[in-house]
VEXDO-791754 format. One line per field, with one value per residue (C-alpha): x, y, z; residue in three letters; residue number from 1. Coordinates in Angstrom, 3 decimals, padded with zeros to 6 digits. Layout:
N
u = [X ...] $
v = [Y ...] $
w = [Z ...] $
aa = [ala ...] $
i = [NUM ...] $
This chain:
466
u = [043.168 045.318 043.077 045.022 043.094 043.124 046.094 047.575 045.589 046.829 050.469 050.469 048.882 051.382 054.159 052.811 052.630 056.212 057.784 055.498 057.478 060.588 059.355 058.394 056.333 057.347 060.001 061.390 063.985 063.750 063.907 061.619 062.921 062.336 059.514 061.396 058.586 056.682 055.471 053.508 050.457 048.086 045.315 043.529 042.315 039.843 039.653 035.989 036.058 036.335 033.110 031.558 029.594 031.943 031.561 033.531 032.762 035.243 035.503 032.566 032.875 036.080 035.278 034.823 038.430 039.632 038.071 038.261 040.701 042.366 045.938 046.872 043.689 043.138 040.274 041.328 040.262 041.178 041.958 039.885 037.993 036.794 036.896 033.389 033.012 029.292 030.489 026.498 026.415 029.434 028.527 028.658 031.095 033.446 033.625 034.593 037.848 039.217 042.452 041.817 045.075 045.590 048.008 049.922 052.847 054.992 058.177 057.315 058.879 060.318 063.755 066.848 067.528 065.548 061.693 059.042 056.294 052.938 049.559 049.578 047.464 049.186 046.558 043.331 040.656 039.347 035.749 032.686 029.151 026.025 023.831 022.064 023.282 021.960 023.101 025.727 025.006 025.836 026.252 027.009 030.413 032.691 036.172 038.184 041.709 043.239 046.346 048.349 051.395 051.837 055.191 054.022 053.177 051.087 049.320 047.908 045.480 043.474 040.105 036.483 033.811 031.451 028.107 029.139 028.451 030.242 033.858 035.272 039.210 038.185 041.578 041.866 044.965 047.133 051.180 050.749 048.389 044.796 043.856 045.831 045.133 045.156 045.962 045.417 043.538 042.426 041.291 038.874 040.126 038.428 040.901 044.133 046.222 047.895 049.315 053.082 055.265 058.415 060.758 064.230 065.999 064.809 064.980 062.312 060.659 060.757 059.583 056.762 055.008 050.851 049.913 049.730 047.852 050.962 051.749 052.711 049.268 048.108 050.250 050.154 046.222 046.863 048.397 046.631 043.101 041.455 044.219 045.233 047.829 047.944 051.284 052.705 055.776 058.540 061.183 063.013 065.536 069.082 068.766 071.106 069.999 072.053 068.923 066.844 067.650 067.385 064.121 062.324 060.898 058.829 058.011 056.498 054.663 052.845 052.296 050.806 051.644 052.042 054.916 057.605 060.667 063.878 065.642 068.597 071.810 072.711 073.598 075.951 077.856 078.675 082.111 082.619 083.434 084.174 080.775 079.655 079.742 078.076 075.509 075.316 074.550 071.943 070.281 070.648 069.038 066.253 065.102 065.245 062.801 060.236 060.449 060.038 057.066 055.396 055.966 057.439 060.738 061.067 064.627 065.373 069.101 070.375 070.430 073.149 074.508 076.597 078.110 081.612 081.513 078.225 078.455 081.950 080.847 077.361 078.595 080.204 077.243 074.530 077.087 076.162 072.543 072.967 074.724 071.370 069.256 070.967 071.040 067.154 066.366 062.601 062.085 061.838 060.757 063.740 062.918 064.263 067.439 067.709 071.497 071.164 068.586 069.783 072.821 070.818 068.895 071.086 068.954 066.269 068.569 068.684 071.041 073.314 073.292 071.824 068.514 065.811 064.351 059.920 060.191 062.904 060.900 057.847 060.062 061.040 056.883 056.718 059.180 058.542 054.650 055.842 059.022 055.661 053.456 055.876 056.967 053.744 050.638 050.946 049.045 047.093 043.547 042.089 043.733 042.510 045.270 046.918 045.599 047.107 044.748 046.295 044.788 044.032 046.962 046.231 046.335 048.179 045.905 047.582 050.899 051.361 054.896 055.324 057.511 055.483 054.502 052.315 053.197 053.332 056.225 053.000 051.121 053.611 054.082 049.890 050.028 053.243 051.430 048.080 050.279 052.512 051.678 054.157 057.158 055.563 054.665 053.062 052.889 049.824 049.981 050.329 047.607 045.186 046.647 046.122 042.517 041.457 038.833 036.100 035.987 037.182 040.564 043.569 042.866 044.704 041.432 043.395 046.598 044.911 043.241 047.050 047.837 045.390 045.793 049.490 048.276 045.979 042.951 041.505 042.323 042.399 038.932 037.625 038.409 035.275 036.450 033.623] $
v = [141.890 142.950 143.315 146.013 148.282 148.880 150.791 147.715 145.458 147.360 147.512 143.754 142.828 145.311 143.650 140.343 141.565 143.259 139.809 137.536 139.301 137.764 134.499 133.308 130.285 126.949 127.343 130.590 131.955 129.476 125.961 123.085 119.640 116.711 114.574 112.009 111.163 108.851 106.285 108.967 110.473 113.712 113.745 116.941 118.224 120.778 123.398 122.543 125.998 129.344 131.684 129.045 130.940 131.280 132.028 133.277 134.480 137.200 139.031 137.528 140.236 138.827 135.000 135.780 136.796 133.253 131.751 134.480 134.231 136.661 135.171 138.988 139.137 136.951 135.670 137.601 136.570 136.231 133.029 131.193 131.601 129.533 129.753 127.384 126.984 125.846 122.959 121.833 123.427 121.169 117.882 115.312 113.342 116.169 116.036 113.079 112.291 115.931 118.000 120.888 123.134 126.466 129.302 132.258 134.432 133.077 130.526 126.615 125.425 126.812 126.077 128.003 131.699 133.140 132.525 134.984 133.122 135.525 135.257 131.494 128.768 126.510 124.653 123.768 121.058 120.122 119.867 118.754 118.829 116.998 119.886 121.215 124.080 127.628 128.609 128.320 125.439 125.742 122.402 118.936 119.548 116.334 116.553 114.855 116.003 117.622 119.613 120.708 122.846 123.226 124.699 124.873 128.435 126.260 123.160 120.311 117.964 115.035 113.619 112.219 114.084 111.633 112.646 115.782 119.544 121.476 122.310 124.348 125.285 125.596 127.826 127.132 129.104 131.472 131.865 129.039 131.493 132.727 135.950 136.405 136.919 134.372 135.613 133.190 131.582 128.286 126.131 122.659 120.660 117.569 114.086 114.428 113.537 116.759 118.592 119.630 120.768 122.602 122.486 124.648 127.314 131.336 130.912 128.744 130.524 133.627 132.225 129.553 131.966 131.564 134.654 137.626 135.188 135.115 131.217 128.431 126.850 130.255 129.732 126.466 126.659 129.191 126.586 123.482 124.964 121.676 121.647 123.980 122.155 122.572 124.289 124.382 126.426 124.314 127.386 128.522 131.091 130.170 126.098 123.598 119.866 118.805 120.688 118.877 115.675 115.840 117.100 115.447 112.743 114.631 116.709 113.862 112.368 115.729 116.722 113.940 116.288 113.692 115.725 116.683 119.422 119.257 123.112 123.242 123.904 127.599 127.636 124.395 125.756 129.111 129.988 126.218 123.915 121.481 120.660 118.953 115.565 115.930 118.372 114.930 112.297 114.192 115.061 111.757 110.528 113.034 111.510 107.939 108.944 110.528 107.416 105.044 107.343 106.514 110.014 111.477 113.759 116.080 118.045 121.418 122.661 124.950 129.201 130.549 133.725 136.596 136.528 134.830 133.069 131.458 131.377 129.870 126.803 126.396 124.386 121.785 120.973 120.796 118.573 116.767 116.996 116.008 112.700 112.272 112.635 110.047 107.581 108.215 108.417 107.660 107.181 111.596 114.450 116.676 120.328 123.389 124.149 127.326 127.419 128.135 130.721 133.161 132.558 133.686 136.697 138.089 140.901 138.769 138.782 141.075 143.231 140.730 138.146 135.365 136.339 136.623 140.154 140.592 139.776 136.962 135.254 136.019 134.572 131.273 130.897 130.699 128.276 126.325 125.726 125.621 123.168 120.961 121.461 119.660 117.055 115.557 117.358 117.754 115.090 114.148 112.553 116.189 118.103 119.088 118.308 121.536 121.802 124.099 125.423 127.611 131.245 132.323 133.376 136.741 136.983 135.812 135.588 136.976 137.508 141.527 141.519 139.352 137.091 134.149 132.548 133.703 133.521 135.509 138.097 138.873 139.883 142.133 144.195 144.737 145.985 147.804 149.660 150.189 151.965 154.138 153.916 156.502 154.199 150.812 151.233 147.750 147.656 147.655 143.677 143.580 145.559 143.900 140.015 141.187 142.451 139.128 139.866 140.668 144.029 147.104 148.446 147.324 147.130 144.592 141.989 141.188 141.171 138.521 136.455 136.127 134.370 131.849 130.860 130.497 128.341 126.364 127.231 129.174 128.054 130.224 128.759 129.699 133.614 135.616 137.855 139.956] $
w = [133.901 130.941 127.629 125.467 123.309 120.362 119.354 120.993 119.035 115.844 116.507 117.495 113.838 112.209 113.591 112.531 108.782 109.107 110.282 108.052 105.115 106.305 105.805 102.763 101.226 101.769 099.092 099.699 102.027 104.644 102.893 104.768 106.061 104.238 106.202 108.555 110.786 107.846 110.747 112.448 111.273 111.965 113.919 114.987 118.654 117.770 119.843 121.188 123.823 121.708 122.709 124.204 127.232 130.274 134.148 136.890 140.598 141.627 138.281 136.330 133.346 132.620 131.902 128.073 127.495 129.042 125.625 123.352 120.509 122.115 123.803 124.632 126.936 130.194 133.208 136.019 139.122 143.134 144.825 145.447 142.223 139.017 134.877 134.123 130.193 129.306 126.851 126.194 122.671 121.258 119.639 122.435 120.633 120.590 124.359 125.390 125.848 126.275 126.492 129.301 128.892 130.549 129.744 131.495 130.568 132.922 132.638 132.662 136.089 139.341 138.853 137.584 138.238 136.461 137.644 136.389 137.325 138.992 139.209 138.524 140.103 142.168 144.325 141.486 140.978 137.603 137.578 135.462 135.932 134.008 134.724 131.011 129.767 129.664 133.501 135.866 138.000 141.668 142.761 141.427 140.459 139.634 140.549 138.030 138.384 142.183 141.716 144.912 145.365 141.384 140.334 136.434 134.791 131.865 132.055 130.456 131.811 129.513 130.788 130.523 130.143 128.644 130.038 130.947 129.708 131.830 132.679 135.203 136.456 140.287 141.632 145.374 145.466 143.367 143.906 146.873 148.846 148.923 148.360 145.572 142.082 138.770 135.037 132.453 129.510 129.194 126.103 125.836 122.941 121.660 121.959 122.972 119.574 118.520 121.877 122.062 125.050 123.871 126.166 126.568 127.558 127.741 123.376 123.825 126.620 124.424 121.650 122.183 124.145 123.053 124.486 122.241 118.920 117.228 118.301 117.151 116.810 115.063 112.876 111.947 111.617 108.935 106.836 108.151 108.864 110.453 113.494 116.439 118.383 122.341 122.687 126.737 126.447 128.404 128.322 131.595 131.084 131.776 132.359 130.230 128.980 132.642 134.221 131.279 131.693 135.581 135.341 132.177 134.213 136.147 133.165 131.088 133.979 134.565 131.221 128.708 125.695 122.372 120.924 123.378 121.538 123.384 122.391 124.852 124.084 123.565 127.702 127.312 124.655 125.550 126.242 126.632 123.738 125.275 126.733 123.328 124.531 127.417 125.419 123.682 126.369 127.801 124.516 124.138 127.451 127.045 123.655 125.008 128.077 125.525 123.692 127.118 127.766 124.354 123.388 119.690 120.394 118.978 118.017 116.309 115.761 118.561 116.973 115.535 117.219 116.768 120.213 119.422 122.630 121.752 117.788 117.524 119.259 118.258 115.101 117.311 119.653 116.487 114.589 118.115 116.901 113.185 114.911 116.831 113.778 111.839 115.094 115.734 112.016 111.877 115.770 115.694 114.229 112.748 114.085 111.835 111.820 113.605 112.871 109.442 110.177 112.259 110.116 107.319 109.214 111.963 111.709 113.444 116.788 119.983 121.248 122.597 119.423 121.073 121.806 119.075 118.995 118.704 115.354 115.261 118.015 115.654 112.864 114.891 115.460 111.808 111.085 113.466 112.147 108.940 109.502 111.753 108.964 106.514 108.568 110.455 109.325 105.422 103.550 106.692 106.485 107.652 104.966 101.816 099.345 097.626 094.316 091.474 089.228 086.182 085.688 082.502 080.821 081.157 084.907 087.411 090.580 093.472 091.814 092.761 092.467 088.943 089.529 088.219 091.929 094.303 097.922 100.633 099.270 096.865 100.116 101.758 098.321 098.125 102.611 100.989 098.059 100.226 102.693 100.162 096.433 095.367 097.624 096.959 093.130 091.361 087.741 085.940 085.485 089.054 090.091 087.827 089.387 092.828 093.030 093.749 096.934 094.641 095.726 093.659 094.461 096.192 099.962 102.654 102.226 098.871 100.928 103.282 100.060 098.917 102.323 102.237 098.184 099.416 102.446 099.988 101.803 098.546 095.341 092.018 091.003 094.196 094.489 094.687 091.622 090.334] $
aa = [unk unk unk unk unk unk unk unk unk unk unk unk unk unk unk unk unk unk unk unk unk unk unk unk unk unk unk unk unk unk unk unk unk unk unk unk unk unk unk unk unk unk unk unk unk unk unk unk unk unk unk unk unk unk unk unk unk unk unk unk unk unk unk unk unk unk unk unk unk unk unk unk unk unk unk unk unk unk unk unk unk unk unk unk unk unk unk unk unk unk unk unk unk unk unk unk unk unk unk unk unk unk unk unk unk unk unk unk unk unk unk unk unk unk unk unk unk unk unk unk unk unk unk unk unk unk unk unk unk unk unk unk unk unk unk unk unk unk unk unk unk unk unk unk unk unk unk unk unk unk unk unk unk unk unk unk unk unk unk unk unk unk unk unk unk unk unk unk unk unk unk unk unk unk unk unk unk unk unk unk unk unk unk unk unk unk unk unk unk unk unk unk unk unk unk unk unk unk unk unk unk unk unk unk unk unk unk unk unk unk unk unk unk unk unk unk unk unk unk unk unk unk unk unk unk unk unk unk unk unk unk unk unk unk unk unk unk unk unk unk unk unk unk unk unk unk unk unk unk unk unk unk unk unk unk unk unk unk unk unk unk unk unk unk unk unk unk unk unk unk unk unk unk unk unk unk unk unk unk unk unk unk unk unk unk unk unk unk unk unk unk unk unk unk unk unk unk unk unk unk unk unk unk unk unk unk unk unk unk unk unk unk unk unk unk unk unk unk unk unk unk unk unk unk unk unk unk unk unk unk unk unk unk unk unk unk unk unk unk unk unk unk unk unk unk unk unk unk unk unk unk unk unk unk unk unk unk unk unk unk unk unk unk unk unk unk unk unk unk unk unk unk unk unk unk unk unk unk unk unk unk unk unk unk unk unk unk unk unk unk unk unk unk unk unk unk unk unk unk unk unk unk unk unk unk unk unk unk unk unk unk unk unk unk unk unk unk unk unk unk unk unk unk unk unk unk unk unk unk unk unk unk unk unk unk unk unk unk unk unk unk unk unk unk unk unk unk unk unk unk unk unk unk unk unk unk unk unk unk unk unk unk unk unk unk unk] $
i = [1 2 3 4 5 6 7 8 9 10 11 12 13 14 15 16 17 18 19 20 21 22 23 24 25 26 27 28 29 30 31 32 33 34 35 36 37 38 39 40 41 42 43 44 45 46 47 48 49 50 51 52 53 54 55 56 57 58 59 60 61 62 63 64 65 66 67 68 69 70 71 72 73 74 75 76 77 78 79 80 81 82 83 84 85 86 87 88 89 90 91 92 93 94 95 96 97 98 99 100 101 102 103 104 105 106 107 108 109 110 111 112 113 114 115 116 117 118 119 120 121 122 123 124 125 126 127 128 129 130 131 132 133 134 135 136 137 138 139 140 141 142 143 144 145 146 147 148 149 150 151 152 153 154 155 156 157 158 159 160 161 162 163 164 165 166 167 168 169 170 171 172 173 174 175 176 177 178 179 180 181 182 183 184 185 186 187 188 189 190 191 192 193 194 195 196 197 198 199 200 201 202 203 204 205 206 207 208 209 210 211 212 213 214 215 216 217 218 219 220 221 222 223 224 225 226 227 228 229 230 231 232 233 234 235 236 237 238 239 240 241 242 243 244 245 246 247 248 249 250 251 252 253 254 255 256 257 258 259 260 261 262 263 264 265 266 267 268 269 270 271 272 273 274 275 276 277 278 279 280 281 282 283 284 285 286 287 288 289 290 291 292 293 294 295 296 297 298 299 300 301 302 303 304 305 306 307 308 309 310 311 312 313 314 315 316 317 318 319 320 321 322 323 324 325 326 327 328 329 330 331 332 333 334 335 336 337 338 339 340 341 342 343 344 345 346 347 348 349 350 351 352 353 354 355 356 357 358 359 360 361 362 363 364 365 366 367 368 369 370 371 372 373 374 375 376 377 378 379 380 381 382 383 384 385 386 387 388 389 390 391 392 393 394 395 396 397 398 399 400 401 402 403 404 405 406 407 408 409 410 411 412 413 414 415 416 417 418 419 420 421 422 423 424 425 426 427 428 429 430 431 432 433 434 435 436 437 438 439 440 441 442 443 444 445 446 447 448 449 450 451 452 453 454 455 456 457 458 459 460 461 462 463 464 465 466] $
């Protein structure tokens, strides 16, 4: 099992605050699509599974970090082994009709050249049982889904579990043989409404990773507390939409997410412009199968890059995408466009200019949820609507930096000044507007009440000021 400690724990948070300063509010350096997808509305699939009490046989001790909220820690077990979750302490309504999804590290499908898959489960039952809660029950085990010769690194599986309180991922074997050993977390969510399968090339496969709590549903539960999407990363490193479209059918039979992302692109176009129009018909293609499925496609705007063999023709294949917008206008969701943004912050790319670095792919995570967050969950039934309540004219709450809004660049300067006062100075005004955690003194618990007034999950009215 890998569970990292603490300096790892530390270093992964710091990182988060270091890239969240590259990305603003809603209105700041990254500007948010319009909503296009006005037919479709929000609904949340709780997730019904965190620290609810878990089992295993081979490694028992390790069953708690399959549920944890940890996505940098994982069940480890042998083949053939189980991950049980006792679901009798959730409100029988919120297991019924249930998403079971698990997670690993490793690339979506078996195809391409570049396959990292290990320590996944490729032979697995799903399994309930009616037995009461309180202790693992030995028998009376349900089968409810049989999965053989699996060639997925993440999966998603929706079921019944009406009368049921248990759950269990029953791994007969583990990289097609027994004996062998399994990595992964899994999650129960409630219905079946808000799950997402990104698929694309090794961008995405980089970037929609939800293993180190730094994910896309993370994220977007920071600014829509009431959801926490399912998230299957799709990405497979060096495929093109020709591989997509060849393979999408399968895809969408074996994965029921809702919302399916189709990020390909950056392989067509590089070093060959002339490749847009096929780029075209199988982007194209793709987004008429999700929509024969009963599924909402979703489609973002392929990176910009550095690398002039990529860069130079990027502009022609998204023009590609921009036609596809308009044609589909209110049939999909508009993803961000990730042109303009690595336009904007080069810094936010590798080495070789076409690759995000940590903290671009951190970055993307970000927009993305935020870009999501305008377009299908903002204004939905489950969300409070974002009130603005004025301060006294004194004070500012939560505006550290005084520049009359508060958002998150107000955050970064009070983790700035708690970490170096003498290189991170705040004026007096600013001090006294962000000591907002009713506690004296600037610490990073004011830092953290900044984030969620920005997210509209505290309001002015609502700070616990002293």
């Amino acid at each position: 099992m890998r569970i990292y400690g603490m300096a790892g724990a530390f270093l992964i948070a710091a990182t988060l605050t270091a890239s969240f300063a590259g990305i603003t509010d809603r209105g700041g350096i990254y500007p948010m699509t319009e909503k296009v997808y006005a037919a479709d509305s929000a609904e949340a699939s709780p997730l019904i599974s965190r620290n609810v009490p878990a089992y295993s046989g081979t490694n028992p001790a390790t069953a708690v970090a399959g549920n944890d909220e940890h996505y940098f820690s994982f069940w480890s077990g042998t083949a053939p082994d189980y991950l049980a979750y006792d679901l009798s302490g959730v409100p029988e309504e919120q297991r019924k009709e249930v998403s079971a999804v698990w997670y690993t590290t490793g690339c979506f499908d078996r195809i391409g050249q570049y396959i990292n898959q290990n320590m996944v489960p490729t032979d697995y039952d799903v399994e309930v049982n009616a037995a009461p809660g309180g202790e693992y029950p030995k028998d009376g085990w349900v089968k409810v889904k049989e999965v053989r010769g699996s060639t997925y690194g993440s999966m998603l599986h929706t079921l019944d579990m009406t009368g049921y309180n248990w759950i269990r991922l029953n791994v007969l074997k583990a990289d097609g043989a027994e004996g062998k050993n399994i990595s992964l977390n899994m999650d129960i969510h409630s219905g079946k409404a808000d799950t997402w399968l990104f698929l694309g090339d090794s961008i995405t496969a980089g970037g929609m990773n939800n293993c180190y709590g730094t994910g896309f549903a993370t994220y977007l539960s920071q600014l829509a507390p009431d959801f926490f999407p399912v998230q299957i990363n799709g990405g497979i490193g060096g495929i093109t939409s020709t591989d997509g479209i060849e393979n999408i059918d399968k895809w969408l039979e074996d994965c029921p997410a809702r919302y399916v992302s189709i990020a390909y692109g950056t392989n067509d176009c590089w070093g060959n412009p002339g490749n847009a129009g096929k780029y075209y018909e199988n982007t194209k293609a793709m987004i008429d199968r999700i929509l024969a499925a009963g599924r909402i496609p979703v489609l973002p705007k392929i990176p910009g890059s550095t690398n002039a063999d990529v860069g130079s023709n990027v502009p022609l294949f998204n023009a590609k995408i921009d036609q596809l917008w308009s044609e589909y206008e209110g049939k999909l969701i508009k993803g961000p466009d990730f042109e303009a943004f690595f336009n904007e912050h080069p810094d936010g790319l590798s080495g070789d200019g076409v690759h995000p670095s940590s903290e671009g792919y951190d970055m993307m995570r970000q927009v993305w949820a935020q870009e999501m967050y305008k377009a299908v969950y903002e204004g939905g039934a489950a969300i409070p609507a974002r009130t603005e309540t004025s301060a006294p004219a004194a004070v500012k709450y939560g505006d550290a930096n005084n520049d009359g809004k508060v958002d998150v660049s107000d955050a970064v300067a009070v983790l700035q000044y708690v970490a170096n006062q003498t290189k991170y100075p705040l004026s007096e005004e600013g001090l006294v507007n962000a000591d907002i955690d009713g506690q004296p003194g600037l610490t990073g618990t004011d830092a953290i009440t900044i984030q969620k007034m920005d997210a509209g999950i505290i309001r002015a009215d609502e700070l616990p000021l002293k």
